[in-house]
Wavefront OBJ file of the C-alpha trace (Angstrom):
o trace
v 0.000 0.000 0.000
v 2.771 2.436 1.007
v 4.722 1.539 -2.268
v 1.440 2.272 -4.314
v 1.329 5.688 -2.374
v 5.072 6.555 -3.753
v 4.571 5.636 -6.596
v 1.849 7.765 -7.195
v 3.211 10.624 -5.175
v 6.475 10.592 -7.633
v 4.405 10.264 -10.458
v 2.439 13.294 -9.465
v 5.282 15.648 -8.950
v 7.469 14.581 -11.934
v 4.280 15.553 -14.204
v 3.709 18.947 -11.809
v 7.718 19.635 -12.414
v 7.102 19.190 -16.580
v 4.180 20.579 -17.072
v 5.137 23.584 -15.136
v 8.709 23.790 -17.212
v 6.520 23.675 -20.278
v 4.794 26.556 -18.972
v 7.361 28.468 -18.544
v 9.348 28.246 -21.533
v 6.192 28.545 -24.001
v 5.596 32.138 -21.443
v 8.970 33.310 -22.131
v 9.567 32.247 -25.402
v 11.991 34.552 -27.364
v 12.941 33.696 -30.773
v 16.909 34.499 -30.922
v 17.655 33.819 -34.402
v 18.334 36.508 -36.762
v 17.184 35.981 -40.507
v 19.901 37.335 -42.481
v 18.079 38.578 -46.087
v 20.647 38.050 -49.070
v 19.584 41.661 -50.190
v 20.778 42.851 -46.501
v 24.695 41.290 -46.618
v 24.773 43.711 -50.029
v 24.190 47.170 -48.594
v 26.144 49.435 -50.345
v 24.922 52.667 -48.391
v 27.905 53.401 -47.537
v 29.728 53.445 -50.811
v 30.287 56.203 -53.374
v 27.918 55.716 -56.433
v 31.391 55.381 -58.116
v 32.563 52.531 -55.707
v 29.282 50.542 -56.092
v 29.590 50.214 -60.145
v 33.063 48.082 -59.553
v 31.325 45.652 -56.411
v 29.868 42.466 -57.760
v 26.151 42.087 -57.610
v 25.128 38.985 -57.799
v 21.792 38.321 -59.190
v 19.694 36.640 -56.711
v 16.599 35.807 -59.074
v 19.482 33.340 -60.605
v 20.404 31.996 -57.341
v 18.485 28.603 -56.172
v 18.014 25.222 -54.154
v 20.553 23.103 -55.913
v 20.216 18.997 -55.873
v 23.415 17.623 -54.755
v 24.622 14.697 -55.275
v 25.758 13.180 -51.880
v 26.740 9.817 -53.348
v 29.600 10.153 -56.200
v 32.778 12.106 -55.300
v 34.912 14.058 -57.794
v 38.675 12.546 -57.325
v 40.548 15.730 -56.270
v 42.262 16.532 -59.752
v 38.916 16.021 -61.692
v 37.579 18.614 -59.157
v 40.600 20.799 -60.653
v 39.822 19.982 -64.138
v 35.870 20.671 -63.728
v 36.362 24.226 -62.599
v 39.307 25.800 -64.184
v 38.937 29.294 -62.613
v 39.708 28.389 -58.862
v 43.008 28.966 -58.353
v 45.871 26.704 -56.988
v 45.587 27.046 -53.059
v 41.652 26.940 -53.566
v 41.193 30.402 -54.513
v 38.640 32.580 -56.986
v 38.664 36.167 -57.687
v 35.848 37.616 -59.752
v 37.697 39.109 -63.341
v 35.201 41.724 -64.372
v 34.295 43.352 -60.810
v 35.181 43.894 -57.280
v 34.020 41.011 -54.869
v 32.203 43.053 -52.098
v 34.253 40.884 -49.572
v 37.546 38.932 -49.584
v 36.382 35.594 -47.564
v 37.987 32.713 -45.748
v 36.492 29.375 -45.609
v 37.982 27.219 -42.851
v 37.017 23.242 -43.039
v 38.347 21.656 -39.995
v 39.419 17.974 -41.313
v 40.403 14.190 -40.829
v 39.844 11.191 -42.623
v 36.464 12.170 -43.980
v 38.128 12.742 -47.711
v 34.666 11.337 -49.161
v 32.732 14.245 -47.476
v 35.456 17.080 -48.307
v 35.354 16.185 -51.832
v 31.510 16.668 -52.267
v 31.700 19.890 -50.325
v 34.463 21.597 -52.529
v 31.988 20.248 -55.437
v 29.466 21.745 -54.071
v 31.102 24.955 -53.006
v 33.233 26.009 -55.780
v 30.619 26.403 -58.284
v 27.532 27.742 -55.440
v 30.469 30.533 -54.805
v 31.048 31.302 -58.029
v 27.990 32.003 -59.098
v 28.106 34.199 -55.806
v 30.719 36.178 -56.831
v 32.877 36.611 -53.751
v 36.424 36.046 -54.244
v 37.150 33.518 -51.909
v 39.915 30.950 -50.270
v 39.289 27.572 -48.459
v 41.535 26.407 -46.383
v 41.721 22.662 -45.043
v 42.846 22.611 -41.842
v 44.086 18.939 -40.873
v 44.505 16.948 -37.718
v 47.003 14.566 -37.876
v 48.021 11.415 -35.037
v 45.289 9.600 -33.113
v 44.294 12.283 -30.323
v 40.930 13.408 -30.105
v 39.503 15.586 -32.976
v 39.909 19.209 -31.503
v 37.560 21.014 -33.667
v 37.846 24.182 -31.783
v 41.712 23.920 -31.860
v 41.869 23.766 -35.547
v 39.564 26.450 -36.359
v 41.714 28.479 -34.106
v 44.997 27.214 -36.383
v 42.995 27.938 -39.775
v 42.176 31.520 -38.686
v 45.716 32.433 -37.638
v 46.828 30.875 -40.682
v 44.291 32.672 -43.162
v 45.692 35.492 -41.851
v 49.114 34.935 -43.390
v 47.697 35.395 -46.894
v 45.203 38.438 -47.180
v 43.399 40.905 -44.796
v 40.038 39.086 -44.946
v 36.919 40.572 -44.175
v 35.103 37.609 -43.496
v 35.840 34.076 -41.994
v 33.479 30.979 -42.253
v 33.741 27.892 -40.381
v 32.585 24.748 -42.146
v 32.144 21.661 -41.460
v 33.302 19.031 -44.049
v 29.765 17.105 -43.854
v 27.248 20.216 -43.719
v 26.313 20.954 -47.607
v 24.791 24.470 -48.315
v 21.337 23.308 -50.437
v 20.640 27.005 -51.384
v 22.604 29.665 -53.538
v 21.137 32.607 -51.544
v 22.805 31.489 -48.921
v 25.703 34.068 -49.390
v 28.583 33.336 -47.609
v 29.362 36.950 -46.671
v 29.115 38.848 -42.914
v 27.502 41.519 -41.785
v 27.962 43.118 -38.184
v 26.100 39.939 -36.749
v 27.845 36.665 -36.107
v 25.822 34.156 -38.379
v 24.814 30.513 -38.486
v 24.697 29.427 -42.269
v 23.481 26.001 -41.119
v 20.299 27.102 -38.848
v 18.653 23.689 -40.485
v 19.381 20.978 -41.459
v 18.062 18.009 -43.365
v 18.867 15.287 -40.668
v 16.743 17.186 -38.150
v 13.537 18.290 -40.702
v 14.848 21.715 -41.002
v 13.849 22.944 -37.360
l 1 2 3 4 5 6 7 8 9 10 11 12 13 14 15 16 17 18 19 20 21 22 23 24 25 26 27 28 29 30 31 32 33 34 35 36 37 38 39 40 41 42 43 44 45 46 47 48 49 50 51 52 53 54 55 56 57 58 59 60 61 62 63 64 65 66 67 68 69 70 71 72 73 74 75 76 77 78 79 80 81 82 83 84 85 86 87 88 89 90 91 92 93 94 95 96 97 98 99 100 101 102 103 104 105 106 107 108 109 110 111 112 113 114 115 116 117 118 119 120 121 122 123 124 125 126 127 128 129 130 131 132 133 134 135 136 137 138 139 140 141 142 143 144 145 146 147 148 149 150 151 152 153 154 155 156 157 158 159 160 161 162 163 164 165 166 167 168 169 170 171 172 173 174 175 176 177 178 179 180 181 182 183 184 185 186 187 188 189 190 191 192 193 194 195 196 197 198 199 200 201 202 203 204
């Protein structure tokens, strides 16, 4: 009788406790994300009419969700052979304007060469079409330690900095796959997520 009693007593106050979290958090609900609008990362207010004719604009209405192909990867020098204009050292500059930022694209990495190739098939051409003169850099973890993901961000950012004054830094993981070409990989004055959903979780 007295274990009955417990039983039901516990059961009472672990559905008081949860039903009174769920309260609370639907009360104070505050939606922190920020919805970056392509047309907002291009604001050119503060340019001379004269500056703005050289900055690439890329046209958004040409800009879509792409179907990748998560199955077949490029071999590394076919990648090079498909698209001719990145540079050795993974690198694209825009010939006939100004890219309206110089950005660094920082893949922390180990032994997921499968994944890294779709991504820089994926990547190359979604940036080009973006028109931002860009650099990835593969940052690499070598031995058998733990995979310090934080550490080598930290080692691809000091190192970026070695080539160019960048005015934006991205960090990518090798297995996250951009589906959209409006996402522009460009920064404003907010720190963004460019992966606020994702397939595996039904975009939420």
């Amino acid at each position: 009788m007295f274990l009955a009693s417990l039983k039901k007593y516990a059961f009472f106050s672990v559905s008081t406790i949860y039903f009174a979290m769920l309260f609370f958090s639907l009360v104070n609900y505050k939606d922190h994300c920020i919805f970056t609008h392509p047309k907002t990362l291009l604001d050119f207010s503060h340019k001379s009419a004269s500056e703005v004719l050289d900055i690439c604009q890329p046209k958004l209405e040409n800009l879509d969700v792409t179907n990748i192909d998560i199955v077949n990867a490029f071999p590394i020098p076919e990648l090079a052979e498909k698209y001719p204009f990145v540079k050795k050292g993974g690198h694209f500059s825009p010939k006939d304007c100004k890219s309206y930022q110089k950005v660094a694209i920082i893949v922390p990495y180990r032994d997921r060469l499968h994944h890294l190739k779709i991504l820089l098939n994926r990547l190359h051409p979604m940036l080009f079409k973006q028109q931002i003169e860009y650099r990835i850099f593969i940052i690499e973890q070598s031995g058998n330690d733990r995979f310090n993901r934080g550490k080598l961000m930290n080692v691809g950012f000091t190192e970026a900095l070695k080539y160019e004054n960048f005015d934006c830094f991205v960090f990518h993981d090798a297995d996250l796959l951009p589906e959209n070409d409006k996402n522009l990989y460009l920064c404003d004055n907010n720190v963004r997520q460019l992966s606020s959903a994702i397939d595996e979780m039904r975009y939420q």
